[in-house]
C-alpha positions as CSV (number, residue, x, y, z in Angstrom):
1,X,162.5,45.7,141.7
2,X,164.9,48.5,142.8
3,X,165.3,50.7,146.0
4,X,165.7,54.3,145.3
5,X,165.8,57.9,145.9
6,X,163.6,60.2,143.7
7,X,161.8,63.5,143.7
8,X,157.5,63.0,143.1
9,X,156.7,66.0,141.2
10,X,153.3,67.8,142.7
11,X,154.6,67.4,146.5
12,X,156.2,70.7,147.5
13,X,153.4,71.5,150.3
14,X,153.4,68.1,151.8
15,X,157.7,68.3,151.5
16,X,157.2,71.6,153.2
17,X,154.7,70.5,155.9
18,X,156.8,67.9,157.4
19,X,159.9,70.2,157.3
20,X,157.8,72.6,159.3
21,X,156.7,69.9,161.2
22,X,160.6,68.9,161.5
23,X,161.7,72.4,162.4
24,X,158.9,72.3,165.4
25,X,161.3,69.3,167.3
26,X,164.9,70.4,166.1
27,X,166.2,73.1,164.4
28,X,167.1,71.8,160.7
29,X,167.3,74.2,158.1
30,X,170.6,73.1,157.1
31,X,169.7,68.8,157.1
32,X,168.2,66.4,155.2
33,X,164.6,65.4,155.8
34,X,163.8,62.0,154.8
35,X,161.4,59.7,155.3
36,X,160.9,56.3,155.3
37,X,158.2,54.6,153.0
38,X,156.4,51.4,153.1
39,X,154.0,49.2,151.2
40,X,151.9,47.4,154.0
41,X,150.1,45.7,151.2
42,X,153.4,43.5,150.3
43,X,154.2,43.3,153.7
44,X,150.5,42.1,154.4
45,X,150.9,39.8,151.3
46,X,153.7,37.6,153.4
47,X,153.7,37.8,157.2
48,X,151.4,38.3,159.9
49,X,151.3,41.3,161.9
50,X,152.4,43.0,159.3
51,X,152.0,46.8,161.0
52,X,154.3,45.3,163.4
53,X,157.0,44.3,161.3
54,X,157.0,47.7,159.2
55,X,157.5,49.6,162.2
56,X,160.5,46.9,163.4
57,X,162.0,47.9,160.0
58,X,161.7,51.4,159.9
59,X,163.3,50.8,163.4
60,X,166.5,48.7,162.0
61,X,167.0,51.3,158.7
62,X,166.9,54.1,161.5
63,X,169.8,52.0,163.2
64,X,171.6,51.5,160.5
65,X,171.8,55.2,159.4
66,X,172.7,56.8,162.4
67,X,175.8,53.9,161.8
68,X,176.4,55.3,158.9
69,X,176.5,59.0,159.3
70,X,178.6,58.3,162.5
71,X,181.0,56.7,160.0
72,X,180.7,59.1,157.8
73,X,181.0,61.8,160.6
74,X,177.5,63.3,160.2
75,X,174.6,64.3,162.5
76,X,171.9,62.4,162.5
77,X,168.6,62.5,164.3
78,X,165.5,60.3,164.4
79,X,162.5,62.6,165.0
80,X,160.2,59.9,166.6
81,X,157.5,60.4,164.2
82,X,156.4,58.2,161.6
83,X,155.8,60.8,159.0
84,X,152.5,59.1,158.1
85,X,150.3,62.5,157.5
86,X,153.1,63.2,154.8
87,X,153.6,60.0,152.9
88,X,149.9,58.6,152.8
89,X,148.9,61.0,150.7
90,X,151.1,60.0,147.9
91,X,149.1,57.5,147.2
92,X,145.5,55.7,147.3
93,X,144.4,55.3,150.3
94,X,146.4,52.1,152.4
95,X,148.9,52.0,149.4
96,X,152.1,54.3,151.1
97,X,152.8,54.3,155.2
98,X,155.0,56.2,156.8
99,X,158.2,54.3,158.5
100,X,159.9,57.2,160.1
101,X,161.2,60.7,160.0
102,X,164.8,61.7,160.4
103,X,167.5,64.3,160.0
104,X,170.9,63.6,158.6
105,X,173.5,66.6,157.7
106,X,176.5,68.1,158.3
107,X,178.5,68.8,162.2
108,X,178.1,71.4,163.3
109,X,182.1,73.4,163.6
110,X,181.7,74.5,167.2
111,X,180.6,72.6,170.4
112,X,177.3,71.6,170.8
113,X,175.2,73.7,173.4
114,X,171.9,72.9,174.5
């Protein structure tokens, strides 16, 4: 059992959908897409209410980064979205659900105009 960070090979259009879909909410060329992934099997496996508790966790990860790139004096933006469309499909069906889309990357030099 491990937690890690690796490329799928054959996923370049649904990598490219959800940084277009991404792009629609915040401009983000230049940062880091990533998305959170669960197994709601496993989690189904131990606990009741298990679509709750994924979605509490996606919630605490999302807390814990936006910690983290303040520390680490990054931007960082949740995108409200749970990325679902774009991580189910890595899988068979009810296997891989989407936890949460966000944007982490570098400040920008200037102030920040809206």
């Amino acid at each position: 059992m491990r937690h890690a960070l690796l490329e799928i090979p054959g996923t370049e259009s649904l990598a490219d959908a959800a940084r277009n879909c991404a792009n629609e909410m915040v401009v983000s060329n230049e940062a880091t897409l990533i998305a959170l992934v669960a197994e709601p099997g496993k989690t189904h496996a131990k606990y009741e209410a298990p679509e709750s508790l994924v979605m509490r966790d996606g919630g605490v990860v999302l807390g814990y980064v936006s910690i983290v790139a303040e520390a680490l004096g990054l931007s960082f933006c949740p995108l409200g979205v749970t990325g679902n469309s774009f991580v189910a499909p890595l899988a068979p069906s009810g296997v891989l659900q989407g936890a949460g889309l966000l944007l982490v990357g570098s400040r920008p030099a200037g102030p920040v105009t809206m």
